[in-house]
C-alpha positions as CSV (number, residue, x, y, z in Angstrom):
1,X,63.3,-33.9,-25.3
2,X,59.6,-32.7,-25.0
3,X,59.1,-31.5,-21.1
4,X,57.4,-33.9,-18.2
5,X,53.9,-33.8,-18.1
6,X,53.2,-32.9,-14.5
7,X,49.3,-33.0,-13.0
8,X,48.7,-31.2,-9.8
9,X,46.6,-33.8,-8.7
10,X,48.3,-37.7,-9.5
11,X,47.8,-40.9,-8.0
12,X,51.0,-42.4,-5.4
13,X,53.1,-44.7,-7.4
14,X,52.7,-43.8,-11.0
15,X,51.9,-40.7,-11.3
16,X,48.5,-41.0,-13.3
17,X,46.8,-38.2,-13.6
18,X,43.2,-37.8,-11.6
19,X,40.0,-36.1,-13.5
20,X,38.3,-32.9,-11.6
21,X,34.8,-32.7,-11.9
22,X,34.2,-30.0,-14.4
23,X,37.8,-29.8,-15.8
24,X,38.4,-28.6,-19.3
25,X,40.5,-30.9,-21.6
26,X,39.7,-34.2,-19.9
27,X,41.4,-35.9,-22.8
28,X,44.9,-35.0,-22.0
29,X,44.7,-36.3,-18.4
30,X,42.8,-39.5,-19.9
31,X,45.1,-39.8,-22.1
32,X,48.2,-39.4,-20.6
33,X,46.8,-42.2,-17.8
34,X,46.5,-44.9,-20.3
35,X,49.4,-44.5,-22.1
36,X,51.2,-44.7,-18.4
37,X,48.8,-47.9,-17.7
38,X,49.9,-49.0,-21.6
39,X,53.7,-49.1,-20.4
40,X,53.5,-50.7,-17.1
41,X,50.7,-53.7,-17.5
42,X,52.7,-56.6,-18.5
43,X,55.6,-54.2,-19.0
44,X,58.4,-55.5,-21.7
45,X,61.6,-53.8,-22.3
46,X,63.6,-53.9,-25.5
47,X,66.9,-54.0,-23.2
48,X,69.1,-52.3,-20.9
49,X,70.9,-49.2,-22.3
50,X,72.6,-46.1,-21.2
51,X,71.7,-43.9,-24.4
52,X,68.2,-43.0,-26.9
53,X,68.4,-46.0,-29.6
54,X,68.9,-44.3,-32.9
55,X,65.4,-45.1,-33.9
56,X,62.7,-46.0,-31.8
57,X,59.1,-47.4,-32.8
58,X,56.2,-45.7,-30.3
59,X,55.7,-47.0,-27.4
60,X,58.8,-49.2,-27.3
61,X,60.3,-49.3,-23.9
62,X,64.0,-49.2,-22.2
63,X,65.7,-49.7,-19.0
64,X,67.8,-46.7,-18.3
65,X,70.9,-48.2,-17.4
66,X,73.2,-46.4,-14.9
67,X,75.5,-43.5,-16.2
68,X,72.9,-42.6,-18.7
69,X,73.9,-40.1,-21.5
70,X,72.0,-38.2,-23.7
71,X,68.3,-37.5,-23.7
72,X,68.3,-40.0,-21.1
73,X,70.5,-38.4,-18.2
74,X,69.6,-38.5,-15.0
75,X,67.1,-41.0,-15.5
76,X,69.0,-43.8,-14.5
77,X,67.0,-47.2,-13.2
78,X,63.8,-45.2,-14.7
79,X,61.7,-47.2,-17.8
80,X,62.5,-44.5,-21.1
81,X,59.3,-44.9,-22.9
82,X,58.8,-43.5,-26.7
83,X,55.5,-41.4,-26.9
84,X,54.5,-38.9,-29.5
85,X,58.0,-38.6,-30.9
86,X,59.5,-38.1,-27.5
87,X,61.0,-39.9,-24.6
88,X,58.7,-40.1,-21.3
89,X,60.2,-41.2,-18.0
90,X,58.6,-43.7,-15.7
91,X,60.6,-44.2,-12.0
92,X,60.4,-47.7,-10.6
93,X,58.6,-48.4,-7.5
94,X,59.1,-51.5,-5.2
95,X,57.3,-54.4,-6.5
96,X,57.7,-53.5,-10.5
97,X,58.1,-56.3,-12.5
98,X,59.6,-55.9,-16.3
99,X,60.9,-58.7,-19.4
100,X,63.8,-58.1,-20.8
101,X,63.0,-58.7,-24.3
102,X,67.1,-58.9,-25.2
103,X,67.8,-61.1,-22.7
104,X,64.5,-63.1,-22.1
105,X,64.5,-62.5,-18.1
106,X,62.5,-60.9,-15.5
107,X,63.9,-58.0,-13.7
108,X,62.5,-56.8,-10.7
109,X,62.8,-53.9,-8.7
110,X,63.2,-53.7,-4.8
111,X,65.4,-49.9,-3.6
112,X,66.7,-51.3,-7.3
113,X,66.5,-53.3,-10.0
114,X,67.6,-57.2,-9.7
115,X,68.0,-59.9,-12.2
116,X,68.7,-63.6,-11.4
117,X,72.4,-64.9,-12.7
118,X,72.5,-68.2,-13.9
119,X,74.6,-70.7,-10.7
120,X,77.4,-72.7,-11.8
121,X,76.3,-76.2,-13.0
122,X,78.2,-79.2,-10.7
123,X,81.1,-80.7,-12.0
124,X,81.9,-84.4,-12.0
125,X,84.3,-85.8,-9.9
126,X,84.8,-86.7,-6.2
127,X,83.6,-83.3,-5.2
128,X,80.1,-83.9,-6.4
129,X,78.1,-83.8,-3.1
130,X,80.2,-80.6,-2.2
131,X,79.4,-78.9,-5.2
132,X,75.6,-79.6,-5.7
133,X,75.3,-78.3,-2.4
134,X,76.9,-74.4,-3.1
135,X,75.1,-75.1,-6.9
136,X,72.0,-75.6,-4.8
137,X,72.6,-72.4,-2.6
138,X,73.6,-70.7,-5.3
139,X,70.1,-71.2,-6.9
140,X,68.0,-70.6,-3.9
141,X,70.0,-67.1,-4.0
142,X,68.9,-66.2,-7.2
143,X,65.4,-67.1,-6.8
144,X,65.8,-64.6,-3.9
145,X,66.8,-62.2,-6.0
146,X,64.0,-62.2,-8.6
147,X,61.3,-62.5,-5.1
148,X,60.3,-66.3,-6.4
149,X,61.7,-66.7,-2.1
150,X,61.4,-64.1,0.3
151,X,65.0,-62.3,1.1
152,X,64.7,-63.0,4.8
């Protein structure tokens, strides 16, 4: 695994890299900032996973799911990103918006990542009103949970 790219001076939530007037190799910092901008603007995944695919296409994109192994421990949550035959890590921040491309769904991350699970569908029966009501609240939840509602 190729070591982080660090910049002494970045900007607050992503990390991209800020030109000096004068600097020497502007290219690397430019660079760097757009393939960072590249990944996150209308960000796609391919899916969840806890382990480097076996092959990868550049600039294809993962969820690092919890427990990670691999090229990817300790990266857990963080969006794996091949770049120049290597994985870069990007950490969430509140607000981040990504599509599953596996699952087709929107996950979004708030302290950490949510997705939206599908509320039971009413049943017939005598119990109709009953259960349309918790289907109902159950729905409302999830739209909570993706930020469609606010949590409070």
């Amino acid at each position: 695994m190729p070591d982080p790219v660090t910049f002494d001076s970045a900007s607050a939530r992503f990390g991209l890299p800020f030109l000096y007037s004068g600097q020497a190799q502007k290219e690397v910092f430019v660079n760097e900032a757009f393939a960072t901008t590249d990944t996150l603007l209308h960000c796609k995944v391919e899916d969840e996973a806890g382990s480097p695919p076996a092959e990868a296409a550049e600039g294809q994109t993962w969820l690092v799911a919890p427990g990670a192994t691999g090229d990817w421990s300790g990266q857990d949550g963080s969006l794996a990103c091949f770049r120049a035959g290597g994985w870069t890590f990007i950490p969430p921040c509140d607000g981040l918006r990504i599509f599953n491309a596996a699952s087709g769904q929107e996950n979004l991350f708030f302290g950490l990542w949510r997705k939206a699970s599908v509320p039971l569908e009413p049943l017939d029966g005598t119990t109709v009103d009953v259960e349309a009501r918790a289907t109902i609240s159950s729905l409302i939840a999830a739209l909570r949970v993706v930020g469609v509602f606010p949590t409070q």
